[in-house]
N, C-alpha and C positions, 0 to 999 in steps of 0.2 A: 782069787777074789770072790766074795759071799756073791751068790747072785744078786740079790736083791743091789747091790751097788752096782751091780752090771747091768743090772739092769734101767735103771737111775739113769746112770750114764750115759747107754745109749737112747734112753728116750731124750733126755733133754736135747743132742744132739741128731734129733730122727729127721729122716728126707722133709716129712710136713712141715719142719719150722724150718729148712732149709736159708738161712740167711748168706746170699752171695759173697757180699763183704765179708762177712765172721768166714767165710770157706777160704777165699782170699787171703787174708790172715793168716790161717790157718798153714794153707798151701804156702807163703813165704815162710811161717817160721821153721818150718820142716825143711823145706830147700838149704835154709842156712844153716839147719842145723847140723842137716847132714853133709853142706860144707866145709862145716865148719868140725867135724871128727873128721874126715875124709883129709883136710889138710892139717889135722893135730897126727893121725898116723904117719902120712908121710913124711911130718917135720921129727919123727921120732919125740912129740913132748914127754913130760912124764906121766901128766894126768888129760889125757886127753880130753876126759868126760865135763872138765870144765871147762872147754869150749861151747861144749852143748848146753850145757846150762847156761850160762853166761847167754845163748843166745834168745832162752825161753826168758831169762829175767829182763833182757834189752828191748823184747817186742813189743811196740805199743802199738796203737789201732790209727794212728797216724806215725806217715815219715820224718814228718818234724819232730816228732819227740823222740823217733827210735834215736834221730839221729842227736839231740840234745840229750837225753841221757845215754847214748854212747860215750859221747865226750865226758860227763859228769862220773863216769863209773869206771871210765879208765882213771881222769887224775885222782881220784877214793883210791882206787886200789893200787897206783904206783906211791900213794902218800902213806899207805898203809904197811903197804911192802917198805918202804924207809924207815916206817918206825919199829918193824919188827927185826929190821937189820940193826939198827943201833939198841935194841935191847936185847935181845937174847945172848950175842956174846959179852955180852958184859956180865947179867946175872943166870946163866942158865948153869948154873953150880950154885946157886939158890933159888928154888922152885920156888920158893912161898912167894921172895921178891919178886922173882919174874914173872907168878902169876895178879899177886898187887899191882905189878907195874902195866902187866899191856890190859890186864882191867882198867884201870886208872884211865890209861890213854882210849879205850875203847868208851866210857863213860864221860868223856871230855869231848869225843866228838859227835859222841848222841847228841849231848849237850847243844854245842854248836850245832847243828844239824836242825831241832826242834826249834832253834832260835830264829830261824830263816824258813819260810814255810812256801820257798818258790823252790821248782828242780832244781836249782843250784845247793839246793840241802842234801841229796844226793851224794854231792862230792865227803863231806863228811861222817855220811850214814857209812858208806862201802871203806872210809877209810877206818874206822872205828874197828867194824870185827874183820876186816883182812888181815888185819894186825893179828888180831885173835887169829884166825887160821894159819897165817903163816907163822909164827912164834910157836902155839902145839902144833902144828905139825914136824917139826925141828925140832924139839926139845930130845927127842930119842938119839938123833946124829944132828948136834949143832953145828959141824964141821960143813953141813950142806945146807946151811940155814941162803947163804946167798943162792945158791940152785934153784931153791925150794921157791923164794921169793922171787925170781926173774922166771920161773916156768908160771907161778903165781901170774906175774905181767903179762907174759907172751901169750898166755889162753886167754885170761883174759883181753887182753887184744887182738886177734886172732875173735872169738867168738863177737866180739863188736863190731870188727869191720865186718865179717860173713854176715850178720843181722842188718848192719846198715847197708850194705851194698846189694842183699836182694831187694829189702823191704825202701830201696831208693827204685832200683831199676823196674823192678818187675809187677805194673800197676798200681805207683805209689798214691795213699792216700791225701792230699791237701791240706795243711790245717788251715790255712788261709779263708777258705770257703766255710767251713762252720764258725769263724771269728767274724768275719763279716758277717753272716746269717746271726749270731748271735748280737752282735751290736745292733744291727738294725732291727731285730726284735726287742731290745731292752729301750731301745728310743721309741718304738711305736707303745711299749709299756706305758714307760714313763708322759707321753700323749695323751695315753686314755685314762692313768690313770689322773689327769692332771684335769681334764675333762668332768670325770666323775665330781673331781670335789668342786669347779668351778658350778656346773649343774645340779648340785645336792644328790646323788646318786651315791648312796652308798652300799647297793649290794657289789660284793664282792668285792670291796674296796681295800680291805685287810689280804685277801688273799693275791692280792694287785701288787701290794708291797713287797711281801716276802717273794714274791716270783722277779719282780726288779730286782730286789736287793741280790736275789740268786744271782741273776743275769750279770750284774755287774762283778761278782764274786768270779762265776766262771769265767767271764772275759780276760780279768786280770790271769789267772792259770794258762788259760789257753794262749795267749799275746806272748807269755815269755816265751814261747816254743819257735815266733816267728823268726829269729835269724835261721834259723836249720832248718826254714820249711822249703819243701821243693819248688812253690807254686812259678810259676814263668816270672808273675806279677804281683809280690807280696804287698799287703796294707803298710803303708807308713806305720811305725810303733809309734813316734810322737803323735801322730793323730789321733790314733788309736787311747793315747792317754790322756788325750785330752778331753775326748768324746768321755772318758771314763770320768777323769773329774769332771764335769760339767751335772753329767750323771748322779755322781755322788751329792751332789748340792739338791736333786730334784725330791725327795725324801724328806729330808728335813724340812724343806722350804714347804713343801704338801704340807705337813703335819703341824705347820706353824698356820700356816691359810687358812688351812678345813677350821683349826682350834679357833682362831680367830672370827672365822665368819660363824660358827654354832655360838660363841660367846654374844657379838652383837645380834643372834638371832632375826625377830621382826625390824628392830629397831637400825638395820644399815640402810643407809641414806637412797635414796634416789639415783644420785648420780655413781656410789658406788655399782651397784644395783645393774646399771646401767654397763660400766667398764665390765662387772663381770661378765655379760652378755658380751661384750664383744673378744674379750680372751676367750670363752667357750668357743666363739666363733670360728677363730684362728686356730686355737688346739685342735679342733677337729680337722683344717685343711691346712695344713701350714706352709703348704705350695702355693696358695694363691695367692701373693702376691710379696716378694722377698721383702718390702719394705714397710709390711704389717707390722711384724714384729718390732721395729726401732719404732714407728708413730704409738704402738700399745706402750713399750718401755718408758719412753718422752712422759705418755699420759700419764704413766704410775709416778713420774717423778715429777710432774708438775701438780700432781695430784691436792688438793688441800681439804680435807674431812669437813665435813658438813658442819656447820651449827646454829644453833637456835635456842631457843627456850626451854624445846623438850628436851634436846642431846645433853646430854650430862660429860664433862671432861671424860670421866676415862672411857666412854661408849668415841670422843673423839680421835684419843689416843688409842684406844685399840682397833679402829677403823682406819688412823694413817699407818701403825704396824704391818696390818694386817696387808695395805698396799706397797708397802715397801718392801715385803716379801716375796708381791706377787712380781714387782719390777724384778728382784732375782730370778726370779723361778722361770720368768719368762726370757730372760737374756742366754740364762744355762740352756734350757728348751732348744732357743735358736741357734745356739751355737753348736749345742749336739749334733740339732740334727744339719745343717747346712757341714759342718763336718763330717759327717757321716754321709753325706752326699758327694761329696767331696772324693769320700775314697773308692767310689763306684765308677765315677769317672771325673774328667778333668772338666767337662760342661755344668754339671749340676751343682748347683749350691754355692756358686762363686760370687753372688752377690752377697752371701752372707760370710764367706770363708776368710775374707779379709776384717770380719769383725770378731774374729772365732779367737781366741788368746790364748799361743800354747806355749812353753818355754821351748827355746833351738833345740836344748836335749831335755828331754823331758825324764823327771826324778819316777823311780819306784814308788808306785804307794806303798805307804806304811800299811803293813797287818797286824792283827791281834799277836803279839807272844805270852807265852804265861810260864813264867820263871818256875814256878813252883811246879808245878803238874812236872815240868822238864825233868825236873830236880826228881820226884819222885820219879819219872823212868827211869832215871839212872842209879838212884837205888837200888831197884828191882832186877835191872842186869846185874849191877854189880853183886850182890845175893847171888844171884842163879852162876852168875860164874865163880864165883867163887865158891860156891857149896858142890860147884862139879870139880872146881881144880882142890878142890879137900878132900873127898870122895877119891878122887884119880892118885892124890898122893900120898893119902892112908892106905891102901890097898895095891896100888902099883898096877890099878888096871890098866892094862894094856893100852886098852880104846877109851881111856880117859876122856883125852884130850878129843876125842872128835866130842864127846857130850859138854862138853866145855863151848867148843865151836860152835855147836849147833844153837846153845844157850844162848851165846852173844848175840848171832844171827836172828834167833827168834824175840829175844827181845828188845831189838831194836825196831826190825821192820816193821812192827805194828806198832810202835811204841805213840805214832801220831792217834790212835785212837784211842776215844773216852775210857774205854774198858777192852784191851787186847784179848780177854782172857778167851772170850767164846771164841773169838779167830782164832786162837792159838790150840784151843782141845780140838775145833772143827779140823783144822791142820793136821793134828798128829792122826785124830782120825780114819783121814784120809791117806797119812801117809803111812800107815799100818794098812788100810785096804788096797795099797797097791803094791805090798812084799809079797802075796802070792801071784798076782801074776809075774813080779821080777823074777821069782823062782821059776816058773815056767820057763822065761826066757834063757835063763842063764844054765839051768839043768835038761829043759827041754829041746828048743827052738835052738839054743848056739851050738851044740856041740854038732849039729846036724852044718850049718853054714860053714863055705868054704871061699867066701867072696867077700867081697866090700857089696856091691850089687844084691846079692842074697841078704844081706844085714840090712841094706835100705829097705828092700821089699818085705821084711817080719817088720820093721817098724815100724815101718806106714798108718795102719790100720790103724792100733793106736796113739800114735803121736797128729796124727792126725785131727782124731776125736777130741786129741787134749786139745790142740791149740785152738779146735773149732769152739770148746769150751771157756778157753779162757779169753776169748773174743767178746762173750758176754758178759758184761758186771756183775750178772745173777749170779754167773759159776766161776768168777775168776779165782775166786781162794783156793775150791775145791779141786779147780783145772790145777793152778798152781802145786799144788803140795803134791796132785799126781807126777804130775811131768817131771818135779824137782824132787821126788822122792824115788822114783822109775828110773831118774837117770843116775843119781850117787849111788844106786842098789846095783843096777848095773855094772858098775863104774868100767864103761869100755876100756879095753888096752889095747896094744898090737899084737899080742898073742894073747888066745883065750885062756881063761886059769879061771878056774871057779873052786871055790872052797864054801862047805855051804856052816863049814864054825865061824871063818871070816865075817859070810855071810850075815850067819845072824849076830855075831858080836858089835860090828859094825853100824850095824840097823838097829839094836837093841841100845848104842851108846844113842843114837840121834834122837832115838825116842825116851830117851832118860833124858837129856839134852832139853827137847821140847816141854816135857814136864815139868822141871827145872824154873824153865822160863814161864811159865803156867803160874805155878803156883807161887813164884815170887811177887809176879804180875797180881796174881789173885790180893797175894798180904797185902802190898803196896801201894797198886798203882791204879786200879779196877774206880769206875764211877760210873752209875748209873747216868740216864738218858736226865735225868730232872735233877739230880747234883751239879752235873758239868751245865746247864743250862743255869740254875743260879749262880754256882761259879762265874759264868760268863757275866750276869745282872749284875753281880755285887764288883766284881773289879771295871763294872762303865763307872759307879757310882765311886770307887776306890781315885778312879783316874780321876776323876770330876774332883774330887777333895785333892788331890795332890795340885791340878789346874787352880782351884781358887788360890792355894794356896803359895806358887811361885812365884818367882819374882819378876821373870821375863814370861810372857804369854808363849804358847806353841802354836805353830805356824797352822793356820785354818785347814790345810789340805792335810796335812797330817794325822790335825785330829778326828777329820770325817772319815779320810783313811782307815783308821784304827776302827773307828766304833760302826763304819759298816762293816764293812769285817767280822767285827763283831755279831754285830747283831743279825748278817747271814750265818753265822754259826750256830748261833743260840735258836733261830726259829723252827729247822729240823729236828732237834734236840727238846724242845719244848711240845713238837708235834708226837715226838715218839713218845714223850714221858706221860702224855696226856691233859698237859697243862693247858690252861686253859690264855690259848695262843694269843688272841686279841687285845686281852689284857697286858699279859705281858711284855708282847711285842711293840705294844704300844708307849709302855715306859723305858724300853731300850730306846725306840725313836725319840722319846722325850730327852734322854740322858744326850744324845748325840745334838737335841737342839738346845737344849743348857747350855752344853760346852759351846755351842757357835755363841749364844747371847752371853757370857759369860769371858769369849774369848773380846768379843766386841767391847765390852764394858772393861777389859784391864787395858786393852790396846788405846783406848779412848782417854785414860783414865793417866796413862803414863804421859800421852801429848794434851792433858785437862789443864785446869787451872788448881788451885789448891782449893777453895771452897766446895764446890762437889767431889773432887779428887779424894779432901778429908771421909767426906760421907760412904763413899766409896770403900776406901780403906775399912772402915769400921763394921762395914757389911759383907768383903769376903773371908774373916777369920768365920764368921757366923753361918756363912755358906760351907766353907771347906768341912767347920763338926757336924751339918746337916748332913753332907753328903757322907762323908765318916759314918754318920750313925744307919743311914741308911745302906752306907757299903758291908753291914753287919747282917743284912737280912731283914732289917726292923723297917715295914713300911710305911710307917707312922711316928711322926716326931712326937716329943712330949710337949703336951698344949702349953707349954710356958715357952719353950724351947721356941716352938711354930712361930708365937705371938711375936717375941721377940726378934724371930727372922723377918714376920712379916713386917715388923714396924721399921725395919732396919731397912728392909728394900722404896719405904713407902717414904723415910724421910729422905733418901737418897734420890729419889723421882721428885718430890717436893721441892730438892733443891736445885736440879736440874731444870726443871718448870721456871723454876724463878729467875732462872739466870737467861733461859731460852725459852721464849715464844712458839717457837719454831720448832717442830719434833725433829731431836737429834736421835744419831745413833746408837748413844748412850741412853738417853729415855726410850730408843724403843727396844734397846737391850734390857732395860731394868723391867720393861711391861713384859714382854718376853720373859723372864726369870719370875715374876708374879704371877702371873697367868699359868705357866707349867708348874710352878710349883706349888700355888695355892689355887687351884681350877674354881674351890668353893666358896674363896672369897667375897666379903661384900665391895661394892665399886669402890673404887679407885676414888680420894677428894683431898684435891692440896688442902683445902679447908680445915678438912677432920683431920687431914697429916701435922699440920701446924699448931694445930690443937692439941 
């Protein structure tokens, strides 16, 4: 290995940054590892070396998840091992077919796989290219294709239990305790930042968002990990997702407030003026006294906007809007956080806990998917595998089939990110500068070993270092492609045999293999940091047109589901690209309180009467091509196109008005949809509507 990477290597891992945990880690996944060859020799398997790996790909930095994707990686790869028994002897006396077919099947469960974006995607990622490894590696002697596929199984089981069973026993980490820490950091967020707008305080009011919106993105990732967490005493998941919806409502509901109270600017009333001052009050302590919260709530709903001479209607109506958001905002608030009290212990928060509303089994939130992008991963493998099983069967190279493998593998594992490609050249990289030290080992260091003991102690040192590496997020690719490029170089047996043509034939298919996958990636599949960020802007705006345009509304938590989600994706992605964050982040927030006003307005609209119902009707065909046009990139309608939206929402408030006194749902769904989508409108007049 060049020194300069050696030397990289050991500094990022030098005694001064000495991280205890990352050492931890580290020291489990070596124990299992070498558990885990220790009982692949003894059981005589074939390939021992994929126990070892199997255990560096299992390690995570909590026992919950070793152990949640333990489970996920055995049934992938017993589903994979199935499908490459029922294909190969059927067509492995037609290579082409066989190579279309466990592509095929390999690109089917990318698919699937990308479509679900919890661990449980997992099960279809490892089921996809095991197919691919087990199928070429059988194609030479199909007559051992079941052998091949049940040693395939048994290491890979075998290296998951040795991983889950130290990294259970021996100073397991908790996920439990960062889920709780994280939840009651996103509720003291959502607190302050709810503070800021009641206060007018708007430094760092943007950056307040995006850091909730994170908070609630990772709680969802980290919660599914909770049945397989060790802790004594795990958090309830139903409360857990409840705290989370309640959460997901505090965003939207901000972003409707703040809009609302800079719109009445000087001109909100007294007694609003007033209420705000006392929700400030509360947001700031919201322990002192459990039944603040329902007498502020009461207040927003008994609430009736000021008027007078000076007040102008829609300065009325966007002042009762404006409280009847705050009534939301302040119910979610209370329920979060007395839930979230809740789970700390069984004293706190119980005056509010019975008012907190969760379902008996509480549903998955919905996440962003995105058909298309998928679609192109699987392109991109299917390319790369197939330009190595064409390669492999014009030529009759030997070691085809492992660059075939390797392709599958490498284009799948990253296939979740905007542009794999820089991961995937960093990878090969790396796994080129770690064949000269495997040659050391296998021509130097082994043929001197005469023990199982002797083999632990040469490999210490550096598997060591790997795993203390890949402990950190900094270096996990880098750690990765060593550890997993070190050990197929190796490829331990029960008796030692090194051949250094094997050698490099082998290593030379993998990196033909990663290439493969590279630059398929590259044609394909590759998007910049500010493409995948509008990406993300134009299909909130795409959903938004397909919503006006349904028959049945989507169920409210659904759609906050999807578009936070959302919009935690797009806000990194717009940070990296340089885009200018405020803005933009501001109109994904906007898209996501469309759809709530929007969702409000059909659900109203189907239990209405037919006279505003009619009105209704007529103004979301006009909504859906609005959004259409703007799901194209264009963030500006054509001034006829605007007018005529606007007058479509204004006589649909006119008629509402006229039927009710009283602001309904519906009017303040239709102010709602005015306000975000016309900010620079002139005021709101049934007068000038009728006119």
């Amino acid at each position: 290995m060049p020194q300069s990477l050696l030397s990289r290597i050991f500094a990022a891992a030098s005694p001064g940054q000495l991280d205890p945990k990352w050492a931890l880690f580290s020291a489990n996944s070596f124990i299992a590892a070498m558990l885990a060859i220790y009982l692949a020799f003894r059981l005589g398997l074939q390939r021992p070396y994929w126990a070892m790996l199997t255990v560096y790909l299992t390690a995570q930095p909590f026992a919950g998840a070793v152990r949640s994707r333990a489970v996920y990686r055995f049934l992938g790869t017993l589903l994979g091992a199935c499908a490459a028994l029922a294909l190969v002897p059927v067509l492995v006396d037609q290579p082409v077919l066989l190579s279309v077919a466990v592509t095929a099947w390999a690109g089917l469960c990318l698919y699937i796989s990308l479509q679900d974006r919890s661990p449980r995607s997992y099960v279809f990622l490892l089921a996809g290219y095991t197919a691919t490894t087990v199928a070429f590696s059988s194609v030479s002697a199909p007559a051992m294709v079941f052998d091949t596929a049940l040693s395939r199984v048994e290491e890979i089981l075998l290296g998951i239990s040795c991983a889950t069973l130290v990294h259970t026993l021996l100073f397991p980490s908790d996920i439990s305790s960062p889920v709780l820490k994280t939840l009651g950091a996103a509720v003291a967020d959502a607190f302050a930042r709810t503070t800021d707008v009641l206060s007018a305080r708007s430094a760092n009011m943007d950056t307040g968002r995006w850091k909730l919106a994170a908070d609630i993105t990772q709680l969802d990732m980290l919660s599914m990990h909770l049945r397989y967490d060790t802790a004594a005493r795990k958090p309830d998941q139903r409360t857990i997702g409840a705290v989370q919806d309640q959460l997901a409502l505090v965003l939207p509901m901000l972003l409707a407030v703040e809009d609302g109270l800079t719109a009445l600017g000087e001109r909100r009333s007294a007694k609003l003026n007033g209420l705000l001052a006392d929700l400030a009050g509360w947001t700031q302590n919201p322990d002192r006294s459990p039944g603040d919260a329902d007498e502020l709530i009461g207040r927003c709903e008994r609430f009736e906007a000021a008027s007078g001479y000076d007040r102008s209607e829609w300065d009325r109506l966007l002042e009762a809007g404006t409280v009847a958001r705050l009534a939301i905002l302040i119910d979610a608030l209370a329920s979060a956080h007395g839930l979230c009290a809740a789970l700390h212990g069984p004293s706190q928060g119980s005056a509010r806990k019975s008012k907190a509303k969760f379902p008996h089994r509480h549903a998955r939130r919905h996440l962003h998917r995105d058909p298309g992008l998928a679609a192109l991963s699987v392109a991109a493998l299917v390319v790369a595998v197939l330009g190595c099983c064409a390669v492999w069967i014009a030529t009759a190279w030997p070691e085809g089939g492992v660059a075939a493998q390797i392709a599958a593998i490498a284009a799948a594992l990253y296939s979740s990110l905007d542009d794999p490609a820089p991961t995937l050249i960093s990878y090969a990289l790396w796994t080129l500068a770690c064949l000269p030290l495997a040659a050391i080992y296998l021509f130097v260091i082994f043929p001197a070993i005469t023990g199982f003991p002797m083999l632990v102690f040469s490999l210490a040192p550096t598997f060591l270092v790997i795993g203390y590496l890949q402990a950190n997020p900094r270096h996990f690719i880098k750690a990765l492609a060593l550890g997993l490029g070190l050990i197929s170089a190796l490829d331990l047996q029960n008796k030692f045999s090194a051949d250094f043509s094997v050698f490099i034939n082998g290593n030379a298919a993998a990196l033909v293999g990663l290439l493969a996958a590279f630059m398929a990636i590259r044609w394909l599949r590759s998007l910049s940091a500010s493409r995948a960020a509008h990406r993300l802007l134009r299909q909130g705006w795409s959903d938004l047109a397909r919503l006006a345009a349904a028959r049945r509304p989507m169920i409210r938590a659904q759609w906050v589901g999807i578009m936070l989600d959302r919009f935690g994706l797009v806000i990194p992605r717009l940070a990296a690209s340089g885009t200018d964050i405020a803005v933009e982040g501001r109109r994904s927030l906007a898209a996501l309180q469309i759809g709530l006003d929007l969702l409000a307005l059909k659900q109203c609209t189907i239990r209405g009467d037919a006279q505003t119902g009619g009105d209704v009707s007529k103004l979301l065909p006009l909504l859906s091509r609005a959004f259409r046009w703007h799901a194209r990139g264009i963030a500006e309608l054509k001034p006829d196109d605007a007018q005529a939206l606007l007058t479509a929402i204004d006589s649909a408030l006119c008629a509402e008005i006229g039927k009710h006194k009283i602001p309904t749902r519906r009017q303040l769904a239709l102010v709602g949809l005015r306000r975000t989508l016309f900010p620079h409108a002139r005021a709101f007049s049934s007068e000038e509507a009728i006119r």
